[in-house]
C-alpha positions in Angstrom: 121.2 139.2 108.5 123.3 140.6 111.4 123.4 143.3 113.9 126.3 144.5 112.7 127.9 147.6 110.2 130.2 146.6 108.1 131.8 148.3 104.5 131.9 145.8 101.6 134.6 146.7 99.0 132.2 149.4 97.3 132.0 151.4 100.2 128.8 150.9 101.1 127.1 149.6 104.6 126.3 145.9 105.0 123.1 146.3 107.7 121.0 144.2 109.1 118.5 144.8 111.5 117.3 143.4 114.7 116.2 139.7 115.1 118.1 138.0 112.3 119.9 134.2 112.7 122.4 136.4 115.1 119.9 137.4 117.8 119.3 141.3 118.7 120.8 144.2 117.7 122.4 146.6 120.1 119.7 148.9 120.8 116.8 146.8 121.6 116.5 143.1 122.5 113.2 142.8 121.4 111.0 139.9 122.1 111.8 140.0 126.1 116.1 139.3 124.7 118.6 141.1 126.9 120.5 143.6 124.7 123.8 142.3 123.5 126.8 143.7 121.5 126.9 143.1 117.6 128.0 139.5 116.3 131.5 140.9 114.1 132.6 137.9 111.9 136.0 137.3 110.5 134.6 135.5 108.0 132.3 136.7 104.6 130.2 135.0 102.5 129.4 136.5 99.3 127.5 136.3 96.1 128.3 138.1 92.5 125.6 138.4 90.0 126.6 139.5 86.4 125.0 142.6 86.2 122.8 141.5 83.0 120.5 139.0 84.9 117.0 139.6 84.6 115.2 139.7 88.3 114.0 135.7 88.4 117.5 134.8 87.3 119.2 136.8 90.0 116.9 134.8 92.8 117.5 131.9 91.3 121.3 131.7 90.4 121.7 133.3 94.6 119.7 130.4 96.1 121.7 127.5 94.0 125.2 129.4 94.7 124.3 129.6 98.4 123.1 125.8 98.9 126.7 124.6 98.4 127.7 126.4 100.8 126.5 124.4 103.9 127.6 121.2 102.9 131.0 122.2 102.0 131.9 124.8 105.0 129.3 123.2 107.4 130.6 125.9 110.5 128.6 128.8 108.1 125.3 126.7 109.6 123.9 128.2 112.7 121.5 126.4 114.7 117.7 125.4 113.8 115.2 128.0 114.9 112.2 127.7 117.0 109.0 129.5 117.8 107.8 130.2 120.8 105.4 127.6 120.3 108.2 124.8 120.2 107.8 124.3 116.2 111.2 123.9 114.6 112.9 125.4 111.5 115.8 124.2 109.7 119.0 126.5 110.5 120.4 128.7 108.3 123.6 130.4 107.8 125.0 132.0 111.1 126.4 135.2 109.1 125.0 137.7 106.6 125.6 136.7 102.8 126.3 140.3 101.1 124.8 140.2 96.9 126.7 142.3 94.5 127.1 142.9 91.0 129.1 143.1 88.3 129.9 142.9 85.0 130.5 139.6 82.8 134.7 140.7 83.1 134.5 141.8 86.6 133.0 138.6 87.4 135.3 136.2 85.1 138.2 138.5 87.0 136.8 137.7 90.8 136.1 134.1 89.9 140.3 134.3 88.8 141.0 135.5 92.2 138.9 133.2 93.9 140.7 130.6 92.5 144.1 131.8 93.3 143.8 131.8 96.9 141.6 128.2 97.1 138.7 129.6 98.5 135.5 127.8 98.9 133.1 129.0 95.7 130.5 127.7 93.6 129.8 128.8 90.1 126.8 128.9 87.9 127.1 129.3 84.1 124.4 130.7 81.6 123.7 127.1 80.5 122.5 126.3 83.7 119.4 128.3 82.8 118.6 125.2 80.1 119.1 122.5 82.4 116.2 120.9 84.8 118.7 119.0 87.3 121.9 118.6 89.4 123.2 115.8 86.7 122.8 117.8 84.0 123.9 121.0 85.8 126.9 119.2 86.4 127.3 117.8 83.0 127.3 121.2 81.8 130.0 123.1 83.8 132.1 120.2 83.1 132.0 120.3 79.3 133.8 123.9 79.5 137.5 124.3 80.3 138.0 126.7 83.7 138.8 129.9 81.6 135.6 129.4 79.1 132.8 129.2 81.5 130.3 131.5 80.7 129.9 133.1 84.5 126.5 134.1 85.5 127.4 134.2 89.3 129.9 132.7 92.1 129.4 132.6 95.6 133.1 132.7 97.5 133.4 132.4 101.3 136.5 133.1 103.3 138.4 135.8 105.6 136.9 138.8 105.4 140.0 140.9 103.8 140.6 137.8 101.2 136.5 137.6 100.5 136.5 141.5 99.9 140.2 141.3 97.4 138.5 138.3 95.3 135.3 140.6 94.5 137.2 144.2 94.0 135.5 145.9 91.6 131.8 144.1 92.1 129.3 147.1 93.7 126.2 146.5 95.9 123.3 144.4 94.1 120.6 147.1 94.0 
């Protein structure tokens, strides 16, 4: 949710328009905002979905990968938002979060990478899908060794060119 264009490791454009957690785009403040030049980050969050997900599960596995973020990496948190009626909203994250795909292997292989270079990331497994809470979630991951986890999606965040080498292969969630 930026002003910005940037390439993901597919090729294609990461966009955002106008009025996201960054302020403005370049072409128009909007709202009575004075124009200002895109926000560039040197950072990237992202999130890979195994390709097989139906729709729900694709939501769901996103929103749980991205909550860790924020507690973990607490400088991805922008600032709380607020109306121009003076009613306050929670903050969210002061970058764009790009969502690929990829396949069960492409995934295990990014996870790999991920690993490698210490990056923060959270996982969720297919038996996540048969749990109803965080013990049990937890319970689950840990009763399967690193290399036997049964992927569903990771979220990874990082510098940009480290981000983009742990998800080569992934493509742009549709």
């Amino acid at each position: 949710m930026s002003s910005e264009t940037d390439m993901n490791p597919s090729g294609a454009s990461d966009v955002s328009g106008p009025g996201g957690p960054n302020g403005p785009g370049p072409s128009g403040g909007g709202a009575g905002l004075p124009d200002v030049a895109p926000v560039r980050f040197d950072t990237k969050i992202t999130v890979v979905l195994r390709d097989d997900l139906e729709p729900w599960q694709r939501l769901n596995v996103t929103a749980f990968l991205v909550s860790g973020l924020g507690t973990a990496v607490p400088e991805v948190v922008g600032e709380p938002y607020e109306d121009a009626d003076g009613i306050s909203y929670l903050p969210m994250f002061r970058q764009p979060v790009l969502v690929l795909e990829a396949s069960k292997e492409t995934l295990a292989a990014a996870h790999a990478r991920a690993l490698s270079r210490a990056l923060p990331r959270a996982v969720f497994t297919s038996d996540l899908f048969g749990t109803g809470n965080d013990r049990d979630n937890r319970a689950a991951v840990r009763a399967v060794p690193t290399g036997g986890l049964d992927l569903v999606g990771i979220a990874v965040y990082g510098a940009r060119n480290a981000v983009d080498k742990v998800v080569k292969g992934a493509r742009m969630h549709p």
